[in-house]
N, C-alpha and C positions, 0 to 999 in steps of 0.2 A: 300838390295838395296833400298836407296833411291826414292821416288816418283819422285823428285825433282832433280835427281843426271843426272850424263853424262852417263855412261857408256850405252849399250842400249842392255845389255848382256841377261841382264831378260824384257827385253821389246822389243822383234823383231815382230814387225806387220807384220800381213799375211791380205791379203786382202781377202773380206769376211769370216772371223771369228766370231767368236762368238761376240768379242766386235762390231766390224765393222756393223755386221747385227743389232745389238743393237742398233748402232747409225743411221742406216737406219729406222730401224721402229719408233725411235721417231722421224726423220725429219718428214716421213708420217702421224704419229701421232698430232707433233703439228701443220704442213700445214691444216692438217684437222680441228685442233681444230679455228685456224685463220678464215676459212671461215667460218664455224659454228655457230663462235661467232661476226663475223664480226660487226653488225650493235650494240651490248654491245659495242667491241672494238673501235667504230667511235667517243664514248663519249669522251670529252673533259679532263675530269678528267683522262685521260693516258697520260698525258703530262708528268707528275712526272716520269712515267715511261719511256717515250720514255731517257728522259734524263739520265735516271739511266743506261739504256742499252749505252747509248753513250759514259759514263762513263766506265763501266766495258770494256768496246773492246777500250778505250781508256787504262785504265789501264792492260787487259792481253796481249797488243800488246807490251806497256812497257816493261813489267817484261819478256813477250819472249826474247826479243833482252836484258835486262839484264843477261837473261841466259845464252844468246851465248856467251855475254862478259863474264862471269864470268868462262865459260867451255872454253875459248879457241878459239872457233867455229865460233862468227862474222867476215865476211870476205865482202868487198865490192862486188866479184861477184857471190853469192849469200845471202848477209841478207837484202839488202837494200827493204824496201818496195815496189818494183817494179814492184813484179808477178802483173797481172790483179785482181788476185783476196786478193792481198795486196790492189792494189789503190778498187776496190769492196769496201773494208774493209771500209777504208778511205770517201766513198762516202757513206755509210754506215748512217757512223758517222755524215759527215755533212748534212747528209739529216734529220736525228733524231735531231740535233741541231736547225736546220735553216729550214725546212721544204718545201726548196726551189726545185721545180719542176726541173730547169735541174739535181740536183742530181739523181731523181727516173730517169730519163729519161737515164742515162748515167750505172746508175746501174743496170736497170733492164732489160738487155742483159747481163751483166754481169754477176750477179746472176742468171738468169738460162739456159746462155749456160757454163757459166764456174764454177762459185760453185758449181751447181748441180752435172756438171761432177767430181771436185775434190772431191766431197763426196765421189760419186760413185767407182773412182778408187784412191784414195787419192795417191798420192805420198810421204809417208809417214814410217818415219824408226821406230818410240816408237809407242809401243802397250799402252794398260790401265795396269795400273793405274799413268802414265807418264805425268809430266806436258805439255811434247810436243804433246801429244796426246790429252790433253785434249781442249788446245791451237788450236791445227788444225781445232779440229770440234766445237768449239765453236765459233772460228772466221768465217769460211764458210756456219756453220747452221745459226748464227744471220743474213750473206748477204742475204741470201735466207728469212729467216723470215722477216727482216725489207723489203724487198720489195714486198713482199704477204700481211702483213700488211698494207702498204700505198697505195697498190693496192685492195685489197679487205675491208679493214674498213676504209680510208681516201679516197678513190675516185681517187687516180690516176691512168692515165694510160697511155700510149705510143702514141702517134701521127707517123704517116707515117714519120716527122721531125725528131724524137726522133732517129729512124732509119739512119737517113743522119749523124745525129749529133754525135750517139754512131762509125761507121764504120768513120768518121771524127776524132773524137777523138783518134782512134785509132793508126791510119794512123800518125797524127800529133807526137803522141808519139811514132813510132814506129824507125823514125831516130836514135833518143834519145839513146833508149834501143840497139841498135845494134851497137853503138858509146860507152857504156857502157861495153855492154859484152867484145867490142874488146880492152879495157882500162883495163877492171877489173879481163880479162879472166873470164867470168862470161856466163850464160847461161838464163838469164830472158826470159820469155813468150818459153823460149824450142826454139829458135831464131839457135841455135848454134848444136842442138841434141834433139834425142827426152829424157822423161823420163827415167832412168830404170827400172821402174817399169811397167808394163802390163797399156797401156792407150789407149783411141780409136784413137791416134794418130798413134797408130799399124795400121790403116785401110789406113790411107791416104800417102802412097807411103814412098819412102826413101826421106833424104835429097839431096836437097832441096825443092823437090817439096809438097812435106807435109806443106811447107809455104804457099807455093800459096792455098794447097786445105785446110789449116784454113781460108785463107784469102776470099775464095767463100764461104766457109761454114758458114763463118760469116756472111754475106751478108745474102746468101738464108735463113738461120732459122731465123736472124732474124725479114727478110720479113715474113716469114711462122708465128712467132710465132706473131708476130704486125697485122696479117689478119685475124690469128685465134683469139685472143682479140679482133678486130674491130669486128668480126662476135658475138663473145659473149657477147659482149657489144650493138651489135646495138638494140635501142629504152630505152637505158640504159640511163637515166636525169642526173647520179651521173656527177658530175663537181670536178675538182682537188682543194684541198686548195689554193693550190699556181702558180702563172701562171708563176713565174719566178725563 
């Protein structure tokens, strides 16, 4: 069996397995090493790099959707870069490009109410050593690193706005997405159903109301986690690169 191939015969992911815990302890590993090295990683001379990373999640986000095309599998409602933690992805990218502040401000809810959690429970059919697997968590652990990075060695951080702006954003796109699904029979942001796989959307009621209780829980953590930052920030000098 191919690395590379469809079939997902010899590649059936089990959530916390052996690969899975693997990839949790290097998320915890290199978060770790982020703040550690934070004030090495603030130097300028990582520019080269931020770019290179913009590039490879430019290039494996390609070659996935080439994949699907080539297996059969792209289908408008579900390949289309939609999920949150697609557009994540995407914000990702241009924030490593352009270094411009609403990007961190818009990702960084994103990354860690929603990558965090797909790490954690991925929704995910190929195990390792699967290009789709390797795909999933390379693209979710960069959202999550690039904005620990630009949070801990470049000085950004969340404003009380940044909160209006990301719960705005969302809202704004959320017409969209539901005009979408009902076009494409598609189920983007789980709008239509929950996952089939074990997720903490288990916790928050059946449909429909599991919409509404993302849609507070959005809200509240991301107060909780923008209060908790202002509190471990305050008497903090650091200033963001970019103010727009």
């Amino acid at each position: 069996m191919e690395w590379f191939g469809h079939s997902n015969q010899d590649f059936d992911f089990d959530m916390f397995s052996a690969s899975h815990y693997t990839i949790l302890v290097i998320c915890v590993l290199v978060n770790t090493f982020i703040f550690a090295n934070r004030k090495k990683l603030s130097d300028e001379r990582w520019r080269k790099a931020e770019l290179v990373t913009a590039l490879s999640l430019i290039l494996i986000e390609i070659t996935n959707h080439l994949w699907m095309y080539k297996h059969a599998v792209w289908k408008l409602g579900r390949s289309m870069p939609l999920e949150l933690c697609n557009i994540g992805l995407l914000l990702a990218i241009g924030l490593l490009l352009t270094r411009k502040k609403i990007y961190f401000e818009l990702l960084f809810f994103i990354a860690l109410l929603g990558a965090t959690q797909a790490i954690i429970t991925p929704a995910l059919t190929y195990d390792f050593p699967h290009f789709r697997f390797f795909h999933f968590f390379y693209a979710h652990l960069m959202i999550v690193w690039v904005t620990l990075y630009f949070l801990w060695a470049k000085g950004y951080y969340p404003t009380f706005s940044s909160v209006i702006k990301v719960v705005l954003f969302i809202n704004l796109l959320l017409p969209a997405i539901l005009f979408i699904n009902k076009a494409a029979d598609g189920n983007y942001w789980f709008l239509r159903h929950k996952p089939k796989s074990p997720s903490f959307m288990d916790l928050l009621g059946p449909y429909p109301w599991y919409i509404l209780s993302l849609e507070s829980l959005l809200v509240f953590l991301s107060l909780i986690v923008w209060l908790c930052l202002r509190i471990w920030l305050k008497g903090d000098k650091r200033t963001s690169f970019s103010e727009s």
